[in-house]
C-alpha positions as CSV (number, residue, x, y, z in Angstrom):
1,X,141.7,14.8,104.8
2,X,141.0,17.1,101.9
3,X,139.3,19.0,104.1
4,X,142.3,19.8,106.1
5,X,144.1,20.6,103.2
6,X,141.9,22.9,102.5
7,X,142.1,24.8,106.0
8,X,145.8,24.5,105.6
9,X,145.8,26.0,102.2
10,X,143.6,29.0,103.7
11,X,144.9,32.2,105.1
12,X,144.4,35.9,105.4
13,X,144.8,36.7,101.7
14,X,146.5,39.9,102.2
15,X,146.3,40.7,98.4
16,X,143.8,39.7,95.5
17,X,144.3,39.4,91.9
18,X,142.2,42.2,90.3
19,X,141.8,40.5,87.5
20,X,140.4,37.1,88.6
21,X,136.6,37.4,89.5
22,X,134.4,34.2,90.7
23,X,132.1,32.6,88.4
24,X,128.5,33.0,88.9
25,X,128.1,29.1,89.5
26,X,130.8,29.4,92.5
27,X,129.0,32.3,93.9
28,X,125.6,30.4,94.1
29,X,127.6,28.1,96.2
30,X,128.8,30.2,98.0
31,X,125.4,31.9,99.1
32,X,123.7,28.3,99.6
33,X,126.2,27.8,101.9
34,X,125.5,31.1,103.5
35,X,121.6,30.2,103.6
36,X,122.5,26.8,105.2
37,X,124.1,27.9,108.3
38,X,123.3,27.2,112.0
39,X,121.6,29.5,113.6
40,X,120.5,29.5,117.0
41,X,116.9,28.4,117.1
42,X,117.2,28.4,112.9
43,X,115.7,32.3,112.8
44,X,118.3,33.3,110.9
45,X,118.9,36.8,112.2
46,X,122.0,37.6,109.7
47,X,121.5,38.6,106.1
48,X,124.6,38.9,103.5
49,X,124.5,42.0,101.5
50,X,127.2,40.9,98.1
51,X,128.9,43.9,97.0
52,X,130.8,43.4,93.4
53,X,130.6,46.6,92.0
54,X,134.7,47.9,91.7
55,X,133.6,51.5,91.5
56,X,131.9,50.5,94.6
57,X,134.3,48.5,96.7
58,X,137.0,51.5,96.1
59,X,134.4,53.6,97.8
60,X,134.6,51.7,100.5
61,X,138.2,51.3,101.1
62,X,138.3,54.4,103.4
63,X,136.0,53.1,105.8
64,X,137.8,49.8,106.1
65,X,140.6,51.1,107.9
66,X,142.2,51.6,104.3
67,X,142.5,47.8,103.9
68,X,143.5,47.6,100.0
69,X,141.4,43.9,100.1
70,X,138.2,45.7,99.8
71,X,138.9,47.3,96.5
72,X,141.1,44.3,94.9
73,X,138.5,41.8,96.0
74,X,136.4,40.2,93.4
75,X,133.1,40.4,95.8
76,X,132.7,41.9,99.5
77,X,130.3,39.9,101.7
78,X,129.1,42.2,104.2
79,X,127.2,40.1,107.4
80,X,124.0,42.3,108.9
81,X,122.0,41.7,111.5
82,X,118.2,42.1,111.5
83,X,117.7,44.6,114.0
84,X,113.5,43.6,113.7
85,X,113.5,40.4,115.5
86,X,110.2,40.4,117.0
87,X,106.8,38.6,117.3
88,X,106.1,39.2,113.7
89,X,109.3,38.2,112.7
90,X,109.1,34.9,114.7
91,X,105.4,34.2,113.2
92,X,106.9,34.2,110.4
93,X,109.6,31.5,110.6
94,X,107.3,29.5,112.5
95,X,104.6,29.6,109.3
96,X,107.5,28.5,107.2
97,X,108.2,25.8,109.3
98,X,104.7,24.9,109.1
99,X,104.8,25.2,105.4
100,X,108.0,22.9,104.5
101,X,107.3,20.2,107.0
102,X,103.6,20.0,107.4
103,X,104.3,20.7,111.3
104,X,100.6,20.5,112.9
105,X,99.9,23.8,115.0
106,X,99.6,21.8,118.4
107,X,103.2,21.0,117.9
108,X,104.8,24.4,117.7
109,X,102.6,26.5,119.1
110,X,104.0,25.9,122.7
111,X,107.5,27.0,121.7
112,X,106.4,29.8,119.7
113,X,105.0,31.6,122.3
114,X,108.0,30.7,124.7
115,X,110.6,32.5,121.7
116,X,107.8,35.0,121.1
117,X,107.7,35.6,125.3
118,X,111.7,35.3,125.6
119,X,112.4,38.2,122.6
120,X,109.7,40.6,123.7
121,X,112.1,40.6,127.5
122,X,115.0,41.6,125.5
123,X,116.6,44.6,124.9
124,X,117.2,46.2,121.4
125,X,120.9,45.9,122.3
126,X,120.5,42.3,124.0
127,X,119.1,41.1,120.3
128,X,121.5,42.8,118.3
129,X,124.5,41.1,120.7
130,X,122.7,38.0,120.0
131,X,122.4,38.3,116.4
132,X,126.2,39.3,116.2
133,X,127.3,35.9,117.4
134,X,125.1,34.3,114.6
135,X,127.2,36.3,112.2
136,X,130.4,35.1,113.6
137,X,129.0,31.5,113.1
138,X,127.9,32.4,109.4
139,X,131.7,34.1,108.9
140,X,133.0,30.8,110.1
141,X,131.3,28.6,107.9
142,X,131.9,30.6,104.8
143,X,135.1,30.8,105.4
144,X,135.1,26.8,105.6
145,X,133.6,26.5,102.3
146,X,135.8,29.3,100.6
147,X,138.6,27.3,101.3
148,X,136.5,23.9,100.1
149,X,135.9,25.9,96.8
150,X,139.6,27.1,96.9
151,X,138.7,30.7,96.9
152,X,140.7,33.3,99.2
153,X,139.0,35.4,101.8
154,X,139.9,37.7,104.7
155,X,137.8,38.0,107.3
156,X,137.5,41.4,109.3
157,X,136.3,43.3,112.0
158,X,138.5,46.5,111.3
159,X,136.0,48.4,109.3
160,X,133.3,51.7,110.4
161,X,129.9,49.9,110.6
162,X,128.4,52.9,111.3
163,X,130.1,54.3,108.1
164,X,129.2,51.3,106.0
165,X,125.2,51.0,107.3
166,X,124.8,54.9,106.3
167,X,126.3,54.2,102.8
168,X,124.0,51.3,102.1
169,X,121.0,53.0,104.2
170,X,120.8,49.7,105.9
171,X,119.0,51.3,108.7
172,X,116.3,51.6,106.3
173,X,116.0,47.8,105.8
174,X,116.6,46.8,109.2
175,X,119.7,46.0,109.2
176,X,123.2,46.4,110.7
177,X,126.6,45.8,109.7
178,X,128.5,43.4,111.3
179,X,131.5,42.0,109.7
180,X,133.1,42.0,106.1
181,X,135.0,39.2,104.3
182,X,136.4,40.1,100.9
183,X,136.8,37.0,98.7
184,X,138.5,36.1,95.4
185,X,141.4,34.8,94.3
186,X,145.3,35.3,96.0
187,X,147.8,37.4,94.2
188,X,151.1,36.0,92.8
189,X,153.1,38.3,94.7
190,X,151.2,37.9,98.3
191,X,154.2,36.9,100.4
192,X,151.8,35.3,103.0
193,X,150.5,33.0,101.0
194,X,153.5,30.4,101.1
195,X,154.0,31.0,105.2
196,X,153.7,28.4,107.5
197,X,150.7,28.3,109.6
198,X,151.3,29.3,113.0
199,X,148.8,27.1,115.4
200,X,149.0,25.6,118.9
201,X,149.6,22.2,119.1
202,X,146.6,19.9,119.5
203,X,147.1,19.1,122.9
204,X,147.3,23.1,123.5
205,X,143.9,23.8,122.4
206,X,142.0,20.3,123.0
207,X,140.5,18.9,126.1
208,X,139.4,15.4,126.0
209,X,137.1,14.0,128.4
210,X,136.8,10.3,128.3
C-alpha cells in the first residue's frame, strides 16, 4: 500500500522549488535504480546523462519547448540511446556476464552469436527504435522510484533532441537523446499538486483472464 500512495502522491510537477536541491545520497539512489532496470536481453542500450548545472539547465530551457521545469529543476536526467550497438558491443556484455557469474563459454556462446547474428540484420534506425523503447522502460521505473523517494519529476517528450545531442556533442559519444525528466522538489504554489488524479476505473484498463 505505500507504494500506491506513492503513485498517488506523484504527478506532473508543473513547478519546482529553486531552492530545494536533492542530496547526493538520494541521487545515488536514484542512479542505482537507473542501472537496475530491465532491459531487453539486459544490454542496456540507454545511458542517463545528469545535468545540475543552473547556468546550464537555463540554457536549455529554449530547446525544451520553453518548459520553465528545466531551469527550476534541481537535476535534468536526460535518457540516450547508444547508437553503437553492435558485435563489439554485445562481446562485451557477454564477457561481463562471464565475469560476474562464472558463466562457462559453452553456455553462452550459442546465444551470443544468435544476438550478434540478429543486430548485424538490423538497420541503424531499427536499433535506435529498439533502444528508444528501453528508455521508455528506464523513464518508467524512475519515475516509480522518485515517487518511492518522494521526489517530484516530469517526464517529457516535448523537447529538440536534435538541439540537445548538438549541445552535449552526444554524437561524439555515441549517443542520442531520447527523453528528459526534470526532478526535485514541488513548489508551494504549484496548483496541480493538490488535484485529483484523473484515471480510468480498474475495470477500464484491466483484462483478467482466469
Amino acid at each position: 500500500m505505500e507504494i500506491i500512495k506513492a503513485l498517488k502522491w506523484r504527478y506532473a510537477t508543473k513547478k519546482f522549488d529553486i531552492n530545494k536541491i536533492i542530496s547526493n545520497d538520494t541521487l545515488q539512489v536514484l542512479k542505482e535504480s537507473f542501472n537496475l532496470t530491465a532491459s531487453s536481453y539486459g544490454l542496456q542500450p540507454v545511458k542517463l546523462i545528469i545535468v545540475s548545472n543552473k547556468s546550464t539547465l537555463k540554457e536549455l530551457v529554449p530547446i525544451s519547448s520553453n518548459q520553465q521545469q528545466i531551469g527550476q529543476a534541481s537535476h535534468l536526467f536526460i535518457f540516450c540511446v547508444d547508437t553503437n550497438v553492435n558485435e563489439a558491443y554485445i562481446r562485451t556484455y557477454f564477457e561481463n556476464i562471464k565475469s560476474i557469474r562464472n558463466t562457462p563459454e559453452a553456455t553462452l556462446s550459442s546465444f551470443r552469436e544468435s544476438l550478434i547474428s540478429g543486430f548485424e540484420r538490423k538497420s541503424s534506425d531499427d536499433i535506435f527504435n529498439w533502444g528508444a523503447k528501453q528508455a521508455y522502460l528506464a523513464l518508467g521505473n524512475m519515475l516509480t522510484v522518485c515517487a518511492i523517494q518522494k521526489i517530484d519529476s516530469c517526464p517529457m517528450e516535448g523537447f529538440d533532441p536534435v538541439a540537445y545531442d548538438n549541445y552535449f556533442n552526444l554524437k561524439e559519444l555515441g549517443l542520442r537523446s531520447v527523453l528528459v525528466l526534470p526532478i526535485g522538489y514541488r513548489a508551494g504554489e504549484d496548483v496541480f499538486a493538490n488535484m485529483k488524479k484523473v484515471r480510468k476505473d480498474l475495470k477500464d484498463s484491466i483484462i483478467e483472464i482466469k
